[in-house]
N, C-alpha and C positions, 0 to 999 in steps of 0.2 A: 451087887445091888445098887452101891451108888452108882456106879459105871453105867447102868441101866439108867438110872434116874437124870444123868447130866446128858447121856443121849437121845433119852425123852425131850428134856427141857431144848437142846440145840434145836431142834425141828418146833417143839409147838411155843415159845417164845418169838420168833419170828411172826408168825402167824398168831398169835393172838396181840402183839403190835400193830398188825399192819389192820386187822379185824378194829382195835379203835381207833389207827387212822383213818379206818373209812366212814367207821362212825360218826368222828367229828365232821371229818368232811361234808357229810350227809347231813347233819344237825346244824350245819355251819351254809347250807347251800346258798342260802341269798347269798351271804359272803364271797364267796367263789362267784357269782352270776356277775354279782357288781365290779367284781376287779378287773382292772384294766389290760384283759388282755388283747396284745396285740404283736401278730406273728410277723416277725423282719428277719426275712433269710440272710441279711450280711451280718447280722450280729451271731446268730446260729453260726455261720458259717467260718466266721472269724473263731468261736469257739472249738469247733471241729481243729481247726488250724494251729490255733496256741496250744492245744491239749496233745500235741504232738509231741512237746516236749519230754511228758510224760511218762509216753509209751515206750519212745524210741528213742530218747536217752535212759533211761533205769535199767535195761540191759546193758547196755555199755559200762555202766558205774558197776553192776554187778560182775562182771566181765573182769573190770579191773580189780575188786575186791578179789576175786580167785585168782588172777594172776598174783596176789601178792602170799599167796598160797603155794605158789608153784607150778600151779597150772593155768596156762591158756586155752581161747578158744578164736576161731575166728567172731568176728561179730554174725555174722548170719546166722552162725548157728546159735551164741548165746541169747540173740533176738526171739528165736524159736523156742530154744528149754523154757525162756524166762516166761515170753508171752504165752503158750501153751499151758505151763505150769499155773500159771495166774488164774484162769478159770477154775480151776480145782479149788477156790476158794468159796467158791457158790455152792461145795456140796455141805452139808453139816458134818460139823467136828472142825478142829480147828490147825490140823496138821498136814490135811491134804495138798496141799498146794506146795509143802516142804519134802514129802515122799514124791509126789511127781515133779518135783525139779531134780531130785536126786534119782531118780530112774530116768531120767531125759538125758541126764550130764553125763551118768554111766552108758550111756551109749558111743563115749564120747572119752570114756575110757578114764571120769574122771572119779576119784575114790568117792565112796559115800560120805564120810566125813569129812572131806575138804570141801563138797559140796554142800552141806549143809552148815559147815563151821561160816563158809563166806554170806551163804543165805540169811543167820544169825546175823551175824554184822550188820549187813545191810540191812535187816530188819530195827536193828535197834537204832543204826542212824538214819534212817527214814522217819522213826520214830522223833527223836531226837530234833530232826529238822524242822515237822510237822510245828511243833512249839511256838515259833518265832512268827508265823503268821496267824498262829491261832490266836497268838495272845490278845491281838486286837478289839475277837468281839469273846475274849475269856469273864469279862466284866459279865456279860450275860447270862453263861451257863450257870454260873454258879447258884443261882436261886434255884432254878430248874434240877438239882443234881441231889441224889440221897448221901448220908453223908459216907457210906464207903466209895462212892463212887467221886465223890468229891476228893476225900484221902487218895487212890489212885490215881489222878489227874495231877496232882499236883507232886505225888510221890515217885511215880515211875520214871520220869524227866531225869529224877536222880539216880534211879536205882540204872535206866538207861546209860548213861553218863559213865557211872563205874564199869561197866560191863563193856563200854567202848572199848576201855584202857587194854592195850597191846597186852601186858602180859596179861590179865584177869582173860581176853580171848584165848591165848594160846594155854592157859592150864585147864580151858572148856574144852578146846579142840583135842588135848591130849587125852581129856577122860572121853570124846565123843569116840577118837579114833579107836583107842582099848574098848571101848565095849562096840565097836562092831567090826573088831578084830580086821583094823585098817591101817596102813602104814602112815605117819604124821609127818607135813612140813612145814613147821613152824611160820608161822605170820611173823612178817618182820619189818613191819612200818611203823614211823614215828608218826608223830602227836601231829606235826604240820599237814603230812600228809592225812590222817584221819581226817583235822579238822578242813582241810580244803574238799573232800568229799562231803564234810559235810554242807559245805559254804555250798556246794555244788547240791546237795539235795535242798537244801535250801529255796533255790531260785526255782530249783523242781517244782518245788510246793509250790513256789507264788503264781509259778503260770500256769499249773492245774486250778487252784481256785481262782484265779482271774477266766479260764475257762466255764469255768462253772455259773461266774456273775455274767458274761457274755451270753451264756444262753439263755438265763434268767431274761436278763434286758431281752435277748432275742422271742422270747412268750409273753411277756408283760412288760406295760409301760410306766419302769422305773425310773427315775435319774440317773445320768451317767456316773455323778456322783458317787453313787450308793452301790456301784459295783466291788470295789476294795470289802468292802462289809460283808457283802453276797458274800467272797471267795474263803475271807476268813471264816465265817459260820461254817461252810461246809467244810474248810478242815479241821474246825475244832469239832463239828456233829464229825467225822471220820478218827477223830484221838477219843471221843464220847465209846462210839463203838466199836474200839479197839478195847479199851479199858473193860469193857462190858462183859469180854470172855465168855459168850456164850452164841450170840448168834452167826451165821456164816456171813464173814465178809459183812459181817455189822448189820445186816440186813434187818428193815425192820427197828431195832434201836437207833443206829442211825438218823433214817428216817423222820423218826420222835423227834428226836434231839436236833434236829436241822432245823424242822418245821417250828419246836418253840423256838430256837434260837432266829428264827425268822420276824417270830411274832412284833419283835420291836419297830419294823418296819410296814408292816401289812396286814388286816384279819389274818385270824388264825387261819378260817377255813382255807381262806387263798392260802397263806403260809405252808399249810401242811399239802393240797394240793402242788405247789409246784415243787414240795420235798419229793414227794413221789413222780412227776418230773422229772426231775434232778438223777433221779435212780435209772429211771425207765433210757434217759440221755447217754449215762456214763456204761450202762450195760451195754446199750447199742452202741458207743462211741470204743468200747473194750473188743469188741465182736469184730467192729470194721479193723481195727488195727494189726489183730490174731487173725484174722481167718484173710482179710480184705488185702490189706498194704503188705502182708508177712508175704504172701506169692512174689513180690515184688522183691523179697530182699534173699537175696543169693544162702542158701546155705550146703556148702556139699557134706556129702553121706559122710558119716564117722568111719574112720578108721582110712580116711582119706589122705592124702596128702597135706591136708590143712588140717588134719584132726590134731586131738587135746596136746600139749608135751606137756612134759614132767619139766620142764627144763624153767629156773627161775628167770621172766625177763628182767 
């Protein structure tokens, strides 16, 4: 019955989100009429550009989190599992995107649990990294936040944090590998190496939300200034609906949360209008990268010549 009722909620939470974003938007229209919008294809374009970073490094970092597993892959292909696998976040429920990375990798001959033990990782220091520029416009959210949602924001950081730690990974990886009756190869990097992958998702972050204020400026006529601002909102509104644990790929909470955290800058109405924007940019900028630029990056057939080893680099 619960199981029913949290799979209920994943689908009409999103949707009844986005139902009073429109609302507002709607109640808010002069708002929207009178902002300054104005459409400059080199700042668009510049966005497109930096947001490369992205796409086409996070597989790589991923890449290397499984080699520290045991197993390799070339990049072309781990460009393909990861960025294919990434759409599967758009369906409701909140593990899809982790089953098709690990049905993608196993093509590839890579066990299900090393593949999911690295996917972990990397999930918690993506996490992890997120923090460092969200803090910026953190002063904001917090009025806007209920108070479990508050508690989570500021607690997961930590709870993220332990769970980095080498051994606390490898006694997960050892109960993931037993229970799907898979053979285990210990992770075995230190704390420098973590934390330079972290330092490394780090700079991730800053030029995906610097991507984000680049498109901003590129629809409306903000200060160049007030771009740094733009970029951290949108990944503290992306740590907002992660923490949210309910809608796909934050869809929808997100959204909310973008749009007031906007508000300090701009009407709401405009605010919440260019949150939806902002979704409508990174969807089609996630589409070009998977389906558009992936043609362009070489990956041969599993069980190739370049396919997975076992073998530790």
């Amino acid at each position: 019955m619960i199981k029913r009722i949290a799979g209920v909620a994943k689908v009409l939470v999103p949707l009844v989100v986005a139902f009073f974003i429109g609302k507002v938007i709607y109640r808010n229209w002069q708002q929207v009429r009178e902002a300054e919008w104005a459409f400059s294809p080199v700042y668009i374009f510049l966005s497109v550009l930096v947001t490369a970073f992205w796409f086409v490094v996070r597989p790589w970092v991923w890449k290397l989190i499984l080699a520290q597993f045991g197993y390799s892959l070339p990049y072309g292909a781990a460009y393909q599992i990861f960025r294919r696998a990434e759409l599967s976040r758009f369906v409701p429920g909140s593990i899809w995107h982790y089953v098709s990375r690990v049905y993608l990798a196993g093509q590839w001959g890579i066990p299900a649990a090393a593949c999911l033990a690295a996917t972990l990782t990397e999930t918690v220091i993506l996490l992890l990294a997120a923090i460092v520029p969200a803090l910026w416009s953190l002063h904001q959210a917090l009025p806007f936040l209920e108070a479990p949602q508050r508690v989570l924001l500021l607690v997961v950081p930590f709870i993220a944090l332990g769970l980095m730690h080498p051994k606390v990974l490898n006694f997960g990886g050892r109960l993931l590998a037993r229970r799907m009756k898979q053979p285990y190869v210990e992770l075995r990097v230190g704390w420098a190496r973590l934390a330079g992958i972290w330092l490394l998702y780090v700079l991730i972050w800053v030029t995906h939300g610097l991507s984000a204020g680049l498109f901003i400026r590129g629809i409306l006529e903000v200060p160049i200034s007030l771009i740094p601002t733009l970029g951290s909102s949108y990944i503290l509104a992306w740590l907002i609906g992660m923490v949210s644990l309910i809608a796909p790929a934050g869809m929808g909470v997100r959204d909310g949360a973008f749009g007031l955290l906007l508000r300090s800058v701009m009407p709401l109405g405009a605010a919440l209008t260019v949150a939806v924007a902002v979704r409508l940019w990174s969807v089609s900028i996630e589409l070009l990268y998977t389906m558009g630029v992936g043609r362009f990056i070489h990956s041969p057939a599993p069980g190739g010549s370049e396919a997975a080893s076992g073998n530790r680099l």
